[in-house]
N, C-alpha and C positions, 0 to 999 in steps of 0.2 A: 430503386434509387438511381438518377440519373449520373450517367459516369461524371459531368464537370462537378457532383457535389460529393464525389468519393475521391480523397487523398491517397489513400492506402488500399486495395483490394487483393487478399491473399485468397487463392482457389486452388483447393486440392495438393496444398504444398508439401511435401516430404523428402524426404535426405538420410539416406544410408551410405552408412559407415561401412570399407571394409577390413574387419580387422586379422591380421595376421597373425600367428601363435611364433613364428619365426622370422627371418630376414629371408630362408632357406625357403619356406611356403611363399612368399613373394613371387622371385624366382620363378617356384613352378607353377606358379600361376599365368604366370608373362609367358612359359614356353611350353608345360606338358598340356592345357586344353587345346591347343594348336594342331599337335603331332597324333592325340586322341580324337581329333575329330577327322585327320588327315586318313587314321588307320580303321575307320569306320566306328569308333569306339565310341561310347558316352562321355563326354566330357566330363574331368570331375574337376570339383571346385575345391580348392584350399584355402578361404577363407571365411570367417563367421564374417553375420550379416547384423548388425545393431544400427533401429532405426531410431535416431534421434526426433524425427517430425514424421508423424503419418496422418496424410492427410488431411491438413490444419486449412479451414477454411474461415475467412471476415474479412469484415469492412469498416473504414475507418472513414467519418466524415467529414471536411474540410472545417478545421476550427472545434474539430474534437479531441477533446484526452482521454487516452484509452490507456489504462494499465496490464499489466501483465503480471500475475502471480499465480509461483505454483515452489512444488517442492525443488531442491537440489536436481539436476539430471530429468526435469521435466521439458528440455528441450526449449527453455524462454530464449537465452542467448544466443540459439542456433538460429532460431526466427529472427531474431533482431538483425544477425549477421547476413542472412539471408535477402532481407527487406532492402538492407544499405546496400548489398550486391557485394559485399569479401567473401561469398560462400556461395555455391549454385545448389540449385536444388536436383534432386533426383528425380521428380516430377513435380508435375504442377506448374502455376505462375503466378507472378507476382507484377503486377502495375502501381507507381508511383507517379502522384500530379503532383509538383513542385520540388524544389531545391530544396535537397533533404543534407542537415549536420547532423553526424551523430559523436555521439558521447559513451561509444563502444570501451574497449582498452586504451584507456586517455594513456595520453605520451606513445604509445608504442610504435606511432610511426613518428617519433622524432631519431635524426641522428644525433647521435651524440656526441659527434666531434664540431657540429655545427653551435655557433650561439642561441641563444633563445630567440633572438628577434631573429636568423635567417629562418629558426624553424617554424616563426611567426610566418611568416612568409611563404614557407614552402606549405605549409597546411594549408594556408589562405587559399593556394594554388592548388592544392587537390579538392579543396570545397566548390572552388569553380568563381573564385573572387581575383579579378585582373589586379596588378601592380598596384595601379590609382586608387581602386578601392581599401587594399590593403591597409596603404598611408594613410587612408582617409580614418579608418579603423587602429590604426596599429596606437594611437595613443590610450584610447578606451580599452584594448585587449593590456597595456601595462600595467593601466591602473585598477584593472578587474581583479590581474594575476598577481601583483601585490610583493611583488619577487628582487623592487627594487634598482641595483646597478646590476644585480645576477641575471639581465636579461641580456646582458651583452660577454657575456661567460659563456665559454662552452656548454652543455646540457650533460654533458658526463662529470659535472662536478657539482650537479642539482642533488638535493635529496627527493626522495624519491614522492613527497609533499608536495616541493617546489614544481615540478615535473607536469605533476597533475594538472598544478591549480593554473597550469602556462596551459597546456592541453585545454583543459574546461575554458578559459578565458576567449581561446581563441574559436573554438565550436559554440559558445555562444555567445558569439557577436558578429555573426555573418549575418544576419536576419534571415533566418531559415521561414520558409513553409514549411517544412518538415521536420518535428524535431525527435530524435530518436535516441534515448537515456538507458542503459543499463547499467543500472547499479552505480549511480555517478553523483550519488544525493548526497556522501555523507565524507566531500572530501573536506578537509583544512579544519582549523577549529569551527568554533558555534558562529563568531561572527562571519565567517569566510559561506559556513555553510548556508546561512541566512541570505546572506548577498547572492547565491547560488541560484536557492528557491523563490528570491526577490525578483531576479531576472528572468527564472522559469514562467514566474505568475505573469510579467510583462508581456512575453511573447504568447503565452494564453490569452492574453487579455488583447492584443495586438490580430487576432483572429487565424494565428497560426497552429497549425495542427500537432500535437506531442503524442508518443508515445513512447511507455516507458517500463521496464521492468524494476521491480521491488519486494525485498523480501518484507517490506515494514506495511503490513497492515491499513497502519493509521497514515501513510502517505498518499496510498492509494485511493483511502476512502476522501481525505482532503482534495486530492489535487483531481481526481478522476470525474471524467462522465458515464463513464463505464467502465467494466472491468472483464480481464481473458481470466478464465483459471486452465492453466496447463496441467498434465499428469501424464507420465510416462510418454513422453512426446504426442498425445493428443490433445485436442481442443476436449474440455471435459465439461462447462458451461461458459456461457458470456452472461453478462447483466448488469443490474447497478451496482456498485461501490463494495456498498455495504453488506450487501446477499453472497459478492462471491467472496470477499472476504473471510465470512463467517464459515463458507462452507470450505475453504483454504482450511480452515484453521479447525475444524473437525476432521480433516484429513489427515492435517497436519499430527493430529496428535491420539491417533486411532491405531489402538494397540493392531501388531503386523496381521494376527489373524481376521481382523474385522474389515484390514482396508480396502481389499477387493471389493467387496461389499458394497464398502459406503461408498466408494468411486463408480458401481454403477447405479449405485440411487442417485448421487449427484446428477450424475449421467442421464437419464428416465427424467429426473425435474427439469431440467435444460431441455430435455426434447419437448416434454409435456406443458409447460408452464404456459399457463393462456393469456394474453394480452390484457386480460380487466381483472386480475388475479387479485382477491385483496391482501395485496400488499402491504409493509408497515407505514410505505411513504402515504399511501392511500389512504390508511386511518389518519397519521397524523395530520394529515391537508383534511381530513371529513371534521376530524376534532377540532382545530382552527378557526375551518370556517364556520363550526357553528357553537363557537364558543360564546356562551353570555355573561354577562356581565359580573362580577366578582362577588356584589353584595347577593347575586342570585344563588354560583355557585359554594361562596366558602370552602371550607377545609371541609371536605367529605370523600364518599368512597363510590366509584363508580362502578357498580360489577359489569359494566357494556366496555371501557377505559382496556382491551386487554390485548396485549402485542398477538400477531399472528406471525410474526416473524422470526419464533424464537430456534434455535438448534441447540442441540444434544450433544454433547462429545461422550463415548463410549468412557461406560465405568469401569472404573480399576481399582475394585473391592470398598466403592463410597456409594453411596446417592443422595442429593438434595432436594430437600423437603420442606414445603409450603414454605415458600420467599412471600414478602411482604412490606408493606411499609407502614409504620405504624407512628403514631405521636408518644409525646414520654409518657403519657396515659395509659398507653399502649391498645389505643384503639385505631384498629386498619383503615388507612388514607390511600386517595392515590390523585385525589385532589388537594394540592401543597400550595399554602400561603408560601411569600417570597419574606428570606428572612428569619424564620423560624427552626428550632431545632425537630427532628425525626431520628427513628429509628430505622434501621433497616436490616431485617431479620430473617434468620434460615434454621434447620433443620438440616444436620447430615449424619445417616446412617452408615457404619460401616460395616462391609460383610464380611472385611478381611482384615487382619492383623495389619498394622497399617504405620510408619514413622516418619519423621521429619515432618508433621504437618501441620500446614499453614492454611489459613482459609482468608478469601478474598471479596470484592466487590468492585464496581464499576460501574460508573454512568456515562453516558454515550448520547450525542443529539440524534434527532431523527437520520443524518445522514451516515452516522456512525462514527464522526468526531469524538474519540475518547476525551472526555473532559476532566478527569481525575476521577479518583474511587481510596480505597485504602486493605491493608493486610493486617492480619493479627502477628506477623513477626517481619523483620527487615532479612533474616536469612534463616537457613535449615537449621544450624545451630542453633537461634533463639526460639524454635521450633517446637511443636507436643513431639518429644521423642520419641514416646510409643504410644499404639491406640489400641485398643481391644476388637479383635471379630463380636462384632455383636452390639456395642456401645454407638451412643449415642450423642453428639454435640446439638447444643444450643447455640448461633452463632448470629450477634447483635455488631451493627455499625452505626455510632451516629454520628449525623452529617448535617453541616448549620444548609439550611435550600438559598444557598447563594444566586442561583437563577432567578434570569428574567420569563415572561410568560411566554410559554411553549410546551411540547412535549419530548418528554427525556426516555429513557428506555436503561435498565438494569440490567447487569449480571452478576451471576453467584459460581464462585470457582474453590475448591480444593485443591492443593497438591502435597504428594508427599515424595517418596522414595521406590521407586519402580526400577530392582534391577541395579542398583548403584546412580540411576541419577534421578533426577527432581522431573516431574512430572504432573500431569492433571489426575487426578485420581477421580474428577467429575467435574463436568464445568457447562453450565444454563447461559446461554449466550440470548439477551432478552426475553429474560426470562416476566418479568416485570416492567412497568409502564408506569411512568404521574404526570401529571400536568400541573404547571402552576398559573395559579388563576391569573386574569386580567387584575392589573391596580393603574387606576387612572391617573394615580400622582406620581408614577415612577417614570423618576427622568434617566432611567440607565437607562445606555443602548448594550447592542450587543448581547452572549450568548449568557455572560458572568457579571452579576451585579458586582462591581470593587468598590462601591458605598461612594461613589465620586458626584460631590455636591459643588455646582457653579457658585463663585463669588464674583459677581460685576460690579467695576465700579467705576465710577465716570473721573478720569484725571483731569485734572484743570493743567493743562500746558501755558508755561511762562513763558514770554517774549524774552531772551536772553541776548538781543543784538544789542552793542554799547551803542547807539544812540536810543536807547529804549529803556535803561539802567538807572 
């Protein structure tokens, strides 16, 4: 890739920590390797060594969104800090092309004996925005930040809401090339947050570069063109959206003894993974494009129709068995008229004594946009209290197929009580696939048919000037 079409390029980056057990170990660290080395002696060392980033290498391409997700303590925030330059790395490098805002720990460099607009101003000025520009901006950042006459008040008599949403206002509205998010998606109410993500999609849309960390899944797969999954401060995969996601989220929830494990399988498929892989994105552009026409296909069942995408999360004394999707007839579909009601059915075995459980589903588009799904209770207490080692559930959802034509992608999820808290006890992450056929008279757009039927009608407009009366 040529350097002018890379924004971001991280090589070989890592960062350790040293940490001290005392104030007293400090100390002898500043003076007795010194006098040990002076007396011929081997130096010894009084502190542990914890590497937050070991050798994190990618690239980021000008006018692309790259997410970042991984567990707690995965070292996402250390790279992000690292990238904006408030943290030096231990080795490696880091090259940035263009004027990079970020949206690290909003408010923390405000002072707080200052008002809101001088720290308008002074932010302006560490972003690298002169006086002029500021003005020119400081109306748009008031009415972004929504804060009122409290922008000419002190910032130590902000709450700690208000604080934010002045911080986030002012980092996005420099017009960045480069824009760098952790964890900055879910500040103010729904409307505040909307207006957030409205202005994030702008500056995407605008041909600016974003990068961003998030624990939410469904953000990532929305807003991203690709996706980091971090673990234990290494790079553990990069890829689409949807893939690292998935594989986050069997990590995520992979009893302690198994996780070694599954982080170097992830690991091996990131190395391994070939360029013409077939992919889920890949079936569902091959089904698309040779999709015929509706009076061909009908409501039928295509045993070729079948995700290759699916993942596993380790059992926790459950397993599900033969998912499907079925008409009320209860004959197996995976060809769906639009409109009609279905069935969608599972099997789960258990091997272990089992409580609080609940069992689940979910539909998902090709990119991994959760689009809604449903649970058999709203909490552990409306819950099957207890389940027997050895028994068996039959487990039915029916769902009106409110989609328009395309393909959708299934999951089938268990949880119960592991330990004192709530957990997956099994969970089939695309596990099942349908398509709903082409209809030539269907005037919805979009992913959800909402039944929205045009009335036109031609006004006849009155000349109402008094000499026309």
């Amino acid at each position: 890739m040529s350097s002018n079409d890379v924004a971001i390029r991280v090589s070989n980056l890592s960062k350790c920590y040293q940490i001290y057990d005392t104030p007293r170990d400090r100390l002898k660290q500043f003076v007795a390797p010194r006098l040990q080395g002076l007396a011929g002696q081997t130096p010894r060392q009084y502190f542990r060594e914890v590497w937050a980033l070991k050798d994190v290498s990618f690239e980021v391409k000008k006018g692309e969104t790259v997410g970042i997700i991984g567990r707690n303590g995965s070292g996402k925030s250390t790279l992000l800090q690292m990238i904006c330059g408030t943290l030096h790395p231990t080795s490696g490098s880091i090259q940035t092309n263009g004027r990079i805002a970020a949206l690290l720990e909003l408010g923390s460099g405000f002072n707080p004996d200052f008002t809101g607009r001088e720290n308008v101003y002074m932010n302006g000025a560490v972003l690298g925005l002169s006086t002029e520009e500021i003005d020119a901006r400081f109306d748009d950042i008031a009415a972004f930040a929504e804060i009122g006459d409290f922008i000419d008040q002190p910032v130590k008599s902000y709450s700690s809401g208000m604080m934010v949403r002045l911080a986030f206002a002012v980092a996005i509205n420099v017009d960045p090339e480069i824009l760098i998010v952790d964890e900055a998606l879910s500040v103010g109410d729904e409307l505040f947050q909307r207006k957030c993500f409205s202005r994030i999609e702008a500056i995407r849309a605008s041909g600016s570069t974003i990068l961003f960390v998030s624990h939410s899944g469904g953000t990532i797969v929305e807003l991203c063109d690709r996706a980091v999954l971090m673990e234990a401060g290494e790079k553990l995969a990069v890829g689409k959206p949807k893939q690292i996601v998935g594989r986050y989220q069997k990590l995520l929830y992979a009893p302690a003894d198994k996780r070694e494990t599954i982080r170097e399988q992830i690991h091996r498929m990131d190395e391994h993974t070939e360029p013409h892989a077939n992919t889920v994105e890949a079936v569902a552009n091959q089904d698309e494009a040779h999709c015929v026409h509706a009076q061909e296909l009908q409501e039928s069942f295509d045993p070729n129709l079948r995700p290759s995408s699916t993942i596993e999360y380790e059992s926790h004394g459950a397993y599900i068995d033969s998912p499907a999707v079925l008409t009320l007839a209860g004959e197996q579909v995976n060809n769906l008229a639009r409109g009609k009601t279905y069935r969608y059915a599972y099997t789960v075995h258990f091997t272990k004594i089992a409580s609080s459980v609940r069992f689940g589903m979910l539909i998902k588009t090709t990119s991994g946009v959760e689009l809604g799904g449903g649970a058999s209770a709203n909490s552990p207490r409306e819950s099957l209290a207890y389940v027997k080692a050895g028994s068996s559930y039959r487990v039915e959802f029916r769902f009106r197929c409110a989609l328009n034509p395309g393909v959708y992608f299934l999951n089938a999820g268990v949880v119960g009580d592991v330990d004192g808290s709530e957990t997956y006890l099994h969970r089939l992450i695309d596990i099942a696939m349908f398509r709903i056929v082409s209809d030539a008279e269907n005037l919805a757009t979009g992913i959800v048919d909402f039944g929205c039927y045009p009335e036109i009608e031609l006004q006849q407009i009155q000349d109402r000037r008094v000499g026309n009366l």
